[in-house]
C-alpha positions in Angstrom: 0.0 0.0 0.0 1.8 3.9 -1.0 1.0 5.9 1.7 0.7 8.9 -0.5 -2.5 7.7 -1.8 -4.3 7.5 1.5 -5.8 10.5 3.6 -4.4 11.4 6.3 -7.0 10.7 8.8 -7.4 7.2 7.3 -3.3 6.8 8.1 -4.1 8.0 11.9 -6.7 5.1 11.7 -5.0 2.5 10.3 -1.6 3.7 12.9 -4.3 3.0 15.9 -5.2 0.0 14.5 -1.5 -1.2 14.0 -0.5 -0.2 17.8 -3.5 -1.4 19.4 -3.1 -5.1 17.6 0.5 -5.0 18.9 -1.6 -5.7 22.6 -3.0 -8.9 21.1 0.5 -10.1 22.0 1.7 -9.2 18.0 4.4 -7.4 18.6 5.8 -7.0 15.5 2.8 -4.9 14.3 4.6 -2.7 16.4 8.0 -3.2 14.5 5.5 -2.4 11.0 3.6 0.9 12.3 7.2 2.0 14.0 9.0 1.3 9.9 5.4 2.3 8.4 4.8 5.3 9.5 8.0 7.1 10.5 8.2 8.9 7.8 4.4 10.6 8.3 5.7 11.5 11.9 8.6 12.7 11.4 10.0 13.9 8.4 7.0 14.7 6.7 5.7 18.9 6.9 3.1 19.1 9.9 -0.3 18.5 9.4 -3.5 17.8 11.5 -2.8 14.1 12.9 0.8 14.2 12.7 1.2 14.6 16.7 -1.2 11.5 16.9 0.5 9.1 14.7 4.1 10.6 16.2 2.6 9.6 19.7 1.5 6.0 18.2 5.1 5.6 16.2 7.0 6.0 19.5 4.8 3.9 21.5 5.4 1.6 18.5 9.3 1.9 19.1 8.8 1.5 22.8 6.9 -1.7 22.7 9.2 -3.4 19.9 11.8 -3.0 22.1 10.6 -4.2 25.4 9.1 -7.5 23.2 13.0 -7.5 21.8 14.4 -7.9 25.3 12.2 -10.1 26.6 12.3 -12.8 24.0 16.1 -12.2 23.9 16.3 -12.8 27.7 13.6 -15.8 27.3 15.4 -17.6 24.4 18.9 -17.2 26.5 17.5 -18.7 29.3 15.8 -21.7 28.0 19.3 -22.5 26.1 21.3 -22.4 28.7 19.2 -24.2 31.2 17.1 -26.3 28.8 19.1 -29.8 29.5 18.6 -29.3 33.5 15.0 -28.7 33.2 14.5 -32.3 32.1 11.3 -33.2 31.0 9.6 -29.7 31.8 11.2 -28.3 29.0 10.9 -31.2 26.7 6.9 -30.0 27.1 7.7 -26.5 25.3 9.8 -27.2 22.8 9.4 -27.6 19.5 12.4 -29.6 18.3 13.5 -32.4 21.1 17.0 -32.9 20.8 18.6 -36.2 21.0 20.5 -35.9 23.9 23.5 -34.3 25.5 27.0 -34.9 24.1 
């Protein structure tokens, strides 16, 4: 979709629509509206909505990176402790590896 093409109240709309859906644990409609719509918030001349969709783009930011550092912190922890949790974590994963060398 070319963003030139679309009104800007509809572009407020659909930014809304991408940060509230990042609360539906999606986060990375939060990585799309922050790439999206940077441009409309930022480098673009002000208009009408722009302090809106500004507000939404940094929340946007905010909330990719907190989602960042907690799947980076999750995914550390469960491969470094994954072989002692035995069985537990044989329940949430995906791949079962064969076995310890």
């Amino acid at each position: 979709m070319d963003l030139r093409k679309v009104k800007d109240t509809d572009k407020l709309d659909l930014c809304r629509k991408y940060y509230l859906g990042g609360f539906a644990l999606l986060p990375f409609l939060w990585f799309v509206n922050s790439v999206w719509f940077f441009r409309e918030a930022f480098r673009r001349p002000p208009f009408e909505q722009q302090a809106e969709i500004k507000t939404y783009v940094i929340r946007s930011m905010i909330g990719t990176c907190i989602w960042i550092a907690i799947i980076t912190t999750w995914v550390s922890i469960f491969q470094l402790h994954r072989a002692s949790w035995g069985a537990t974590a044989d329940y949430i994963s995906f791949i079962i590896p064969k076995g310890i060398l």
